[in-house]
N, CA, C and O of each residue as an XYZ file, in Angstrom:
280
protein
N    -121.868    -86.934    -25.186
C    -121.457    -86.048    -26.257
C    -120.261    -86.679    -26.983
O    -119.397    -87.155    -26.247
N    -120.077    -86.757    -28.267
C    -119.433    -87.608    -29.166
C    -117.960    -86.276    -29.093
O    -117.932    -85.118    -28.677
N    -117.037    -87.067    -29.641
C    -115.841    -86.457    -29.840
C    -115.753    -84.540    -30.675
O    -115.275    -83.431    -30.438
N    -116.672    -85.339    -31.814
C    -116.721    -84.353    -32.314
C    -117.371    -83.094    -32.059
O    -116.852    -82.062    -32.485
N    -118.549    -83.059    -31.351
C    -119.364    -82.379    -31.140
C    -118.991    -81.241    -29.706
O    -119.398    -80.088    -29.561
N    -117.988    -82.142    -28.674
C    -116.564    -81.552    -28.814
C    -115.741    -80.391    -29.311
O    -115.596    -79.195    -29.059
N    -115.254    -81.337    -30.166
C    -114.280    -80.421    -30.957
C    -114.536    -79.038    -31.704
O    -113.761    -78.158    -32.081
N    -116.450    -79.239    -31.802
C    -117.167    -78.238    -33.209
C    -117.076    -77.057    -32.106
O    -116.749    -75.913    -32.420
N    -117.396    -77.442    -30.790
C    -117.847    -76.786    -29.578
C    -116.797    -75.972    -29.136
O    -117.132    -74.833    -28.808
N    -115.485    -76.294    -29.032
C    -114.189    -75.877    -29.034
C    -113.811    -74.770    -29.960
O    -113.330    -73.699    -29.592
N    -114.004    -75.030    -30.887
C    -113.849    -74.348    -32.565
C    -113.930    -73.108    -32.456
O    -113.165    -72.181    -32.724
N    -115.846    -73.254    -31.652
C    -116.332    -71.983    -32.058
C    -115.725    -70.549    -31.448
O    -115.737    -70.330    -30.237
N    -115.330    -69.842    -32.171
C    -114.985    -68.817    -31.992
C    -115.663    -67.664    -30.748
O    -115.250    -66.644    -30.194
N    -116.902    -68.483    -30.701
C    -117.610    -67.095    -29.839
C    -117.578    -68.086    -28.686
O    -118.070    -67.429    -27.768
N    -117.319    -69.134    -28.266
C    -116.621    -69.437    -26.902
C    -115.574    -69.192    -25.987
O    -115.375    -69.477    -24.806
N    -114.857    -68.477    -27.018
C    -113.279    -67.957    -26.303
C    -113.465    -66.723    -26.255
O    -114.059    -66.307    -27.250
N    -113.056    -65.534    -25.095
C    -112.820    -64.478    -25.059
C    -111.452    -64.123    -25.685
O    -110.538    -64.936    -25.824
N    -111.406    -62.722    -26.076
C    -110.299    -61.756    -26.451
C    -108.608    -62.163    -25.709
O    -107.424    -62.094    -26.040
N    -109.413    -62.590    -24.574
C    -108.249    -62.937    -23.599
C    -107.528    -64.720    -23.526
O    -106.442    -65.032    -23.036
N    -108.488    -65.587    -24.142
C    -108.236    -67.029    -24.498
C    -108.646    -67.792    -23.221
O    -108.291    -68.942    -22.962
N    -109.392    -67.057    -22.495
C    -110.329    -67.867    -21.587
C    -111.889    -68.314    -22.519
O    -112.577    -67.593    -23.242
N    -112.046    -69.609    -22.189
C    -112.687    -70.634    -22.418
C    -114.170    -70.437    -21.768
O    -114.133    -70.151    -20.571
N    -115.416    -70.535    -22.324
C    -116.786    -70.322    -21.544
C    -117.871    -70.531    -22.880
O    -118.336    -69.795    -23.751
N    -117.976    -71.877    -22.529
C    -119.558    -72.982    -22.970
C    -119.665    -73.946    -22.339
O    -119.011    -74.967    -22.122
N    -121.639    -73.022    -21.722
C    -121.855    -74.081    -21.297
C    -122.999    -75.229    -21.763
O    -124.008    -75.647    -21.195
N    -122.413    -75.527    -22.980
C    -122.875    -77.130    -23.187
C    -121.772    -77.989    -23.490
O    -121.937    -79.140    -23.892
N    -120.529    -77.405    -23.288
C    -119.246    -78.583    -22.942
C    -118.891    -78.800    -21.506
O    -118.344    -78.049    -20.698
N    -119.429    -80.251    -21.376
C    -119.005    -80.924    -20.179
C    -117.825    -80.701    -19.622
O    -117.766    -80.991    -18.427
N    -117.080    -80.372    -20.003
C    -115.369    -80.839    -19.412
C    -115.324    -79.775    -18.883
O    -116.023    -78.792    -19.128
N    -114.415    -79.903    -18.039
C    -114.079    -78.917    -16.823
C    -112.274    -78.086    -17.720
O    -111.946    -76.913    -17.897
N    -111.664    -79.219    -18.002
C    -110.204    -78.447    -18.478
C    -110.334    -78.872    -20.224
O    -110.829    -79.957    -20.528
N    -109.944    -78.108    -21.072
C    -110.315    -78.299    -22.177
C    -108.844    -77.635    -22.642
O    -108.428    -76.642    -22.045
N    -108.013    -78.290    -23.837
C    -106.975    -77.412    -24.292
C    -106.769    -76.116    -24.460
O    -107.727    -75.374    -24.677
N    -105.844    -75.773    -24.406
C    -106.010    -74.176    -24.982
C    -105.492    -73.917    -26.088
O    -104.322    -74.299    -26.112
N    -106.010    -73.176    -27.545
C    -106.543    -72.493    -28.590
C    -104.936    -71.987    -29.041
O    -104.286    -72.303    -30.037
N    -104.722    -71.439    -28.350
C    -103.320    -70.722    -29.121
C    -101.818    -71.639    -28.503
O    -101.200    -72.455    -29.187
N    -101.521    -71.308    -27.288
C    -100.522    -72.094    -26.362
C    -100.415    -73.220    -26.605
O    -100.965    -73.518    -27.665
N     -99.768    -74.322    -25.909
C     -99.679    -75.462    -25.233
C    -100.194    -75.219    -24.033
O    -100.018    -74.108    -23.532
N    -100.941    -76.235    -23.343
C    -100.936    -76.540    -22.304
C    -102.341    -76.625    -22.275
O    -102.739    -77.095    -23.341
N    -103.442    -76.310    -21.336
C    -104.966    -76.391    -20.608
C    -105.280    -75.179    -19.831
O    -104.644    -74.650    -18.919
N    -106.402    -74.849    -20.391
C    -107.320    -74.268    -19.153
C    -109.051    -74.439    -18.673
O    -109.817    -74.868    -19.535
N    -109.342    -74.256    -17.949
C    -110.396    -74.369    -17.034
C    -111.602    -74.193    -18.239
O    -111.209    -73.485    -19.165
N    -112.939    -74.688    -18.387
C    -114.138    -74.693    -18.799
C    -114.281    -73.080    -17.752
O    -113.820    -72.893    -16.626
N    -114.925    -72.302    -18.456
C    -115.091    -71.134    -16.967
C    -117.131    -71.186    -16.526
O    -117.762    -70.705    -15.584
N    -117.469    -71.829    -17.482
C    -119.003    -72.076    -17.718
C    -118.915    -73.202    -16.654
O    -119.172    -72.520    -15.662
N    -118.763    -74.233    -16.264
C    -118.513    -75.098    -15.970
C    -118.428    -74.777    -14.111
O    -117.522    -74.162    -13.548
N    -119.526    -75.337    -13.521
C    -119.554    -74.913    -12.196
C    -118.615    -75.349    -10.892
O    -118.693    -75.194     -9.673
N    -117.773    -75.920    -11.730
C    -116.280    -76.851    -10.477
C    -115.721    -75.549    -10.854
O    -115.266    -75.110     -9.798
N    -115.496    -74.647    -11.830
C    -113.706    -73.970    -12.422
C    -113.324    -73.464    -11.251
O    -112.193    -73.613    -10.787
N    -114.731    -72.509    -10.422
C    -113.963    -70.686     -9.395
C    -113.810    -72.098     -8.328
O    -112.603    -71.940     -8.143
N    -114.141    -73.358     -7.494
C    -113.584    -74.060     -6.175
C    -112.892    -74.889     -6.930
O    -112.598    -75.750     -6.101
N    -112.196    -75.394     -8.425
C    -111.067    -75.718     -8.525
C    -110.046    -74.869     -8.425
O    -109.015    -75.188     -7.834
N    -110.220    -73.665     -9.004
C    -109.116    -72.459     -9.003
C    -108.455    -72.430     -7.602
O    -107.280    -72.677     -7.331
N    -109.340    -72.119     -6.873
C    -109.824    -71.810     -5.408
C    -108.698    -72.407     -4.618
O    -107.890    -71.698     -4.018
N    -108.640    -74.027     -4.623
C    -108.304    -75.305     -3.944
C    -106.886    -75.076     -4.849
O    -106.091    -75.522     -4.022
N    -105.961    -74.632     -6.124
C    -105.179    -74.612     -6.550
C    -104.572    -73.478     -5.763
O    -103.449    -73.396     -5.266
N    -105.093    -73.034     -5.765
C    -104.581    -71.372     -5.246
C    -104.170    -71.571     -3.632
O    -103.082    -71.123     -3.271
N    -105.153    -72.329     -2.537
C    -104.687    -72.780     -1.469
C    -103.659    -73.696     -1.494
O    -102.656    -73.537     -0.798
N    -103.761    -74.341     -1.994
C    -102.337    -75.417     -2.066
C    -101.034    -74.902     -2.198
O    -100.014    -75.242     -1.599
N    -101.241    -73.804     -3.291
C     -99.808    -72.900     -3.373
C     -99.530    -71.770     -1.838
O     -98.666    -71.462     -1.017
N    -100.597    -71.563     -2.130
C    -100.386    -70.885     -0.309
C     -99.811    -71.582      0.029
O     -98.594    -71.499      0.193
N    -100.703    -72.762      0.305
C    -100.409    -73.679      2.095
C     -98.464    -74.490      1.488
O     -97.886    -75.273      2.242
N     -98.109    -74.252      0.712
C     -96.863    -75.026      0.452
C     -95.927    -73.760      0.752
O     -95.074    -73.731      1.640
N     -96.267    -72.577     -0.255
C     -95.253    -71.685      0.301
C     -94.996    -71.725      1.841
O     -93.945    -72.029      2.405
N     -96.352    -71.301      2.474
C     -95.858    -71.220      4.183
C     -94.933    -72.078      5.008
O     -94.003    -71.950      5.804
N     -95.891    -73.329      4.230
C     -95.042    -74.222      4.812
C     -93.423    -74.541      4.646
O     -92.793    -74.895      5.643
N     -92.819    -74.419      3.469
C     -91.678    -74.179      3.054
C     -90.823    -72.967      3.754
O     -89.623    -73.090      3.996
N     -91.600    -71.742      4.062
C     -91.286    -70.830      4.585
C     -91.315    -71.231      5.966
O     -90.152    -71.226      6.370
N     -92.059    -71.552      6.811
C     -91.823    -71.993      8.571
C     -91.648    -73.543      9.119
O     -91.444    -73.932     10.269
N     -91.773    -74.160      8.107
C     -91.183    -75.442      8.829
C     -90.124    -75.918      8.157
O     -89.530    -76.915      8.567
């Protein structure tokens, strides 16, 4: 998929919810900019997003605890 086709894909308005979560699925990418903000969020179409979330979300666990008991 070319840059642009991309970008047209991005554009479209009826890919983003009310809320500025991200969901098409004929864009490959898993993290795609975000629309209003700075920064990235997750493809939600995109079948890695809920065990990337997932694996982000454990990591912050497993650091708090750890910070907290050792």
């Amino acid at each position: 998929m070319t840059r642009d086709e991309l970008r047209k894909l991005w554009e479209t308005p009826s890919n983003w919810s009310s809320l500025g979560r991200y969901h098409c699925e004929a864009d490959p990418r898993l993290i795609v900019p975000k629309r209003i903000r700075f920064g990235w969020t997750l493809n939600w179409a995109n079948p890695l997003a809920w065990p990337v979330l997932v694996v982000v979300i454990a990591a912050v666990i497993g650091f708090v605890f750890f910070r907290r008991f050792f």
